[in-house]
N, C-alpha and C positions, 0 to 999 in steps of 0.2 A: 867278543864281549857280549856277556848276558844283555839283553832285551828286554822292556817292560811290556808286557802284555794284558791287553783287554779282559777283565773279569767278566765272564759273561752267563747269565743265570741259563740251568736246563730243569727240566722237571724233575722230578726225586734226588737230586743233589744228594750225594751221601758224604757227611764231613770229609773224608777221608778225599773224595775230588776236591770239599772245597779247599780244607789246608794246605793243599796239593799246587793248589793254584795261587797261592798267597806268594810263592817265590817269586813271582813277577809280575806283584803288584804292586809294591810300593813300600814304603816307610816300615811300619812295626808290622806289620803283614809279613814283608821278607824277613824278617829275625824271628818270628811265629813260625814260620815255614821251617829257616834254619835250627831252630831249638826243635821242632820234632824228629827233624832227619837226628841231629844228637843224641835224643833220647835214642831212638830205634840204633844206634851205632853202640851205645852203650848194651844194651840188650843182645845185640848181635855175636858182642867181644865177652860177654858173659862177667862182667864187672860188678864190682860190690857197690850195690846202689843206694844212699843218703837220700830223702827223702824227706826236705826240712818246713817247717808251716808254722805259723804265728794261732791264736785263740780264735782271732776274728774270723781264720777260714772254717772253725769248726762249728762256730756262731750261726755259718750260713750254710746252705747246704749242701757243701762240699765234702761234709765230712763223712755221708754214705759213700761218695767217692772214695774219698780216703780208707776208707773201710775194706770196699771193695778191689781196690788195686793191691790190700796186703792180702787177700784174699786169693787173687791171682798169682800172689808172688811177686809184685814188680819192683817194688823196693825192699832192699837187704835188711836194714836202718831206719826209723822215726828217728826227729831230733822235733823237740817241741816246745812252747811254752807252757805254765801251769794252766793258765785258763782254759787250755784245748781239753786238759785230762777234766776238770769239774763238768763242762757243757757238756763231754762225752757222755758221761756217768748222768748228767741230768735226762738227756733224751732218749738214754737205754734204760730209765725205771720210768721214760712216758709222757716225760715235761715236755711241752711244744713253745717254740719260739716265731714269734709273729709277726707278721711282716706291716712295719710303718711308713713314714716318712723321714726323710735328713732336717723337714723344715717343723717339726710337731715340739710341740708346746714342753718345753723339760719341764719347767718347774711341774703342772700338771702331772706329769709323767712319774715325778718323785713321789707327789701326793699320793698317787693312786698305788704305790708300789710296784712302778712299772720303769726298767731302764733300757736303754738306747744304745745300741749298738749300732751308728750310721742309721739306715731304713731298717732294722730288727728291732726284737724289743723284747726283754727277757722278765718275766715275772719274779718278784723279790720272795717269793712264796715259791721259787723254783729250788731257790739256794737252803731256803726252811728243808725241803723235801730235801736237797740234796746233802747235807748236813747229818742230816738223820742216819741217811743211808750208807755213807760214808764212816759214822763212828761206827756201825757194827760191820764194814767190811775189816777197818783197824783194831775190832777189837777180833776178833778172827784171824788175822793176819798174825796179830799179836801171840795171842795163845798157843798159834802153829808154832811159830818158831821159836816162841820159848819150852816148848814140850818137847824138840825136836833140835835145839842150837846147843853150843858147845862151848859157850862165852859165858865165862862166871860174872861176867859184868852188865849182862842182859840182852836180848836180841837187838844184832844190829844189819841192817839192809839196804844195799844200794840201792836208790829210787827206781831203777829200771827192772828192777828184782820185784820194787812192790808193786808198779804198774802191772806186769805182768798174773803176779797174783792177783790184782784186781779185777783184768781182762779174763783172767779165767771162772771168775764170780760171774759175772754179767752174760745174759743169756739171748744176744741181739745182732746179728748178723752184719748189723748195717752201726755198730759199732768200731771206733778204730782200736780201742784197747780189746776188745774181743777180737777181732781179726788178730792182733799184732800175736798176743800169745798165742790160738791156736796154730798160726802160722811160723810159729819161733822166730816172731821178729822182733828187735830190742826196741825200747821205747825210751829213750835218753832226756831228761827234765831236767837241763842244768839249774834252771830257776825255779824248781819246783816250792820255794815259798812265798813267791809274789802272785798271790790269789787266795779267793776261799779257801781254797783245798788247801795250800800251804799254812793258814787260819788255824785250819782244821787238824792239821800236823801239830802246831803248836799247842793247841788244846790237849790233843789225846795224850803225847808229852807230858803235861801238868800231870797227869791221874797217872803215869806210866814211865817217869822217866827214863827209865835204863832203855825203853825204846830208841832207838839212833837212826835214823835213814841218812844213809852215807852219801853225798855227790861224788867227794871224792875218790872212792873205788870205781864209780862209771869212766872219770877218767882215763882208770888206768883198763879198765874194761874195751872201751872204744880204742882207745891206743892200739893193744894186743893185739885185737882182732885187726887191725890193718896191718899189712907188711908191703915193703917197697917191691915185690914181685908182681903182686895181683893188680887188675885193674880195676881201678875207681872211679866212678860217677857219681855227681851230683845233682839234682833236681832242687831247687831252692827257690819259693816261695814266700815272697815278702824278705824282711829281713831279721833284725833281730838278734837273741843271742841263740836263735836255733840254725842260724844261719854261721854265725862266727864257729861254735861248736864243734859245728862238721867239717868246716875251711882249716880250723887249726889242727883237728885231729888227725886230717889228710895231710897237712903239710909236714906233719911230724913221720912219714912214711911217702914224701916224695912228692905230694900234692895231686891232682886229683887229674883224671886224663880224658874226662869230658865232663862237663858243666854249662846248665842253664839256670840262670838265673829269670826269675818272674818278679815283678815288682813295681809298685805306682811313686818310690821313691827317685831319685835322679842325681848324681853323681857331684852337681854342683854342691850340694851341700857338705859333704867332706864325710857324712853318713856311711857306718858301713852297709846300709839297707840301700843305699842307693850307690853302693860303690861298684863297676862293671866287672865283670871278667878278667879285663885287660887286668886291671889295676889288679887285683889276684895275682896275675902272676908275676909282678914287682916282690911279691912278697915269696911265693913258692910255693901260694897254696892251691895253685893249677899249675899247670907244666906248661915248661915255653914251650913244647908243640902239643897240647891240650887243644880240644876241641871244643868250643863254647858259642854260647849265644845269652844274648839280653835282652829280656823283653820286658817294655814298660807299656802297663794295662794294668787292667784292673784282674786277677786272679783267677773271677770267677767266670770271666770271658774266656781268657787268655788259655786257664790251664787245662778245660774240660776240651777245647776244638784241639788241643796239641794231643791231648793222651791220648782223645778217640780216634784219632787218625793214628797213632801209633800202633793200639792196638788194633787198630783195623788190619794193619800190614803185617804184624808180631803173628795174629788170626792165619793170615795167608802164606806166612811164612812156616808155620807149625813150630813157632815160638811160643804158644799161651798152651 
């Protein structure tokens, strides 16, 4: 029987010891430990890798991470909500987001044109700029594909078609819609109208209606591209419907053959954000012998100490 062992600090600690060490530490430490050996199992087996996150992670500054791991190649698949695609597009034309308090003054905060995201704080003058920027990426967008489409009924495009035409606009490294296209990764918005940008969908619409941005083609998109032969992993952060997204579109091809879940939600609530692994595979959207792990944290702890020990070992493996 495994043993719990003495954490004990040395000098130059490189994550990769400390994660290393978390197996036989304790509580949410050993499922940190176990969700990275998962990752690294899923990379090893060369599995089509999901890759799912809520707006708030892009809020903070996770999302040059994000950026940078499609960059790498380490996820197949983005599955997202709307608000991640606006903040992205905000910080890659230069808008900065500020770091507050959880206990600061809202109403204040509203007057000044200033809003709260937890300890961040996003200027209402960010979404002015980004608005702007955004109608002449759609009216561009636009004009391609009706110069170039074959629908007497006006161009129409699945959201993951226009993300990626957007990420090919954007000229910012540390972008996740720039990474996602350069690197042909898909970028899946099943709710891409609950936000600005969705706003902003509906506006451009009014001046243009024969424009269409289809969800339902990504359906049948994501589907396709899975089949019950290949092997799938999961990586899910927070919850959401970027989370259900990937779980149903895997289940529909067998369900998924490793999976970790990250999340500050908890099971007791009947929440699928806080629903485990286990409970997944009641339904068939992991496989009864699927590999998984659940870890409850907060995100921006949790998921930067798992990936960089990942990659650290993927590095010494001549996986990256």
């Amino acid at each position: 029987m495994k043993k719990v062992k003495d954490f004990l600090w040395k000098q130059a600690m490189s994550v990769e010891e400390i994660v290393d060490s978390f197996g036989s530490l304790g509580y949410q430490a050993i499922e940190l430990g176990e969700a990275a050996k998962v990752v690294l199992k899923m990379k090893r087996s060369g599995a089509k890798i999901f890759l799912t996150f809520t707006s708030n992670m892009v809020t903070s500054g996770l999302r040059g991470f994000f950026a940078q791991l499609c960059e790498l190649k380490i996820p197949d698949i983005l599955v997202t909500t709307s608000g991640s695609i606006e903040e992205d597009i905000m910080k890659s034309v230069g808008e900065d987001f500020e770091i507050i308090n959880f206990n600061a003054d809202d109403t204040a905060l509203h007057e000044r044109g200033e809003n709260r995201v937890g300890n961040l704080m996003i200027h209402t003058e960010s979404y002015m700029k980004f608005e702007d920027k955004i109608g002449k990426f759609l009216s561009e967008i636009y004009q391609k594909k009706k110069s170039h489409g074959d629908d007497p009924n006006g161009p129409r495009i699945c959201a993951s078609e226009l993300l990626n035409e957007i990420g090919l606009m954007l000229e910012d490294k540390n972008s996740v819609l720039y990474q996602a296209a350069k690197n042909n990764i898909p970028i899946y918005c099943p709710g891409i109208a609950d936000s600005a940008f969705g706003f902003q969908l509906y506006m451009f619409q009014q001046k243009h209606p024969d424009f269409i941005v289809d969800t339902i083609k990504d359906m049948e998109r994501v589907t396709v591209d899975l089949s019950f032969d290949e092997k799938k992993g999961l990586i899910s952060l927070g919850g959401s419907i970027s989370k259900h997204y990937a779980i149903f579109s895997a289940m529909l091809s067998g369900g998924f053959d490793y999976a970790v879940y990250m999340t500050t939600s908890h099971a007791s609530s009947g929440s699928l954000s806080g629903a485990t692994t286990n409970e997944a595979k009641s339904w068939g959207k992991i496989k009864d012998d699927g590999e998984a792990a659940t870890v409850n944290g907060d995100v921006c702890i949790t998921f930067p100490l798992m990936m960089c020990n990942v990659l650290d070992k993927m590095k010494k493996e001549d996986l990256l």
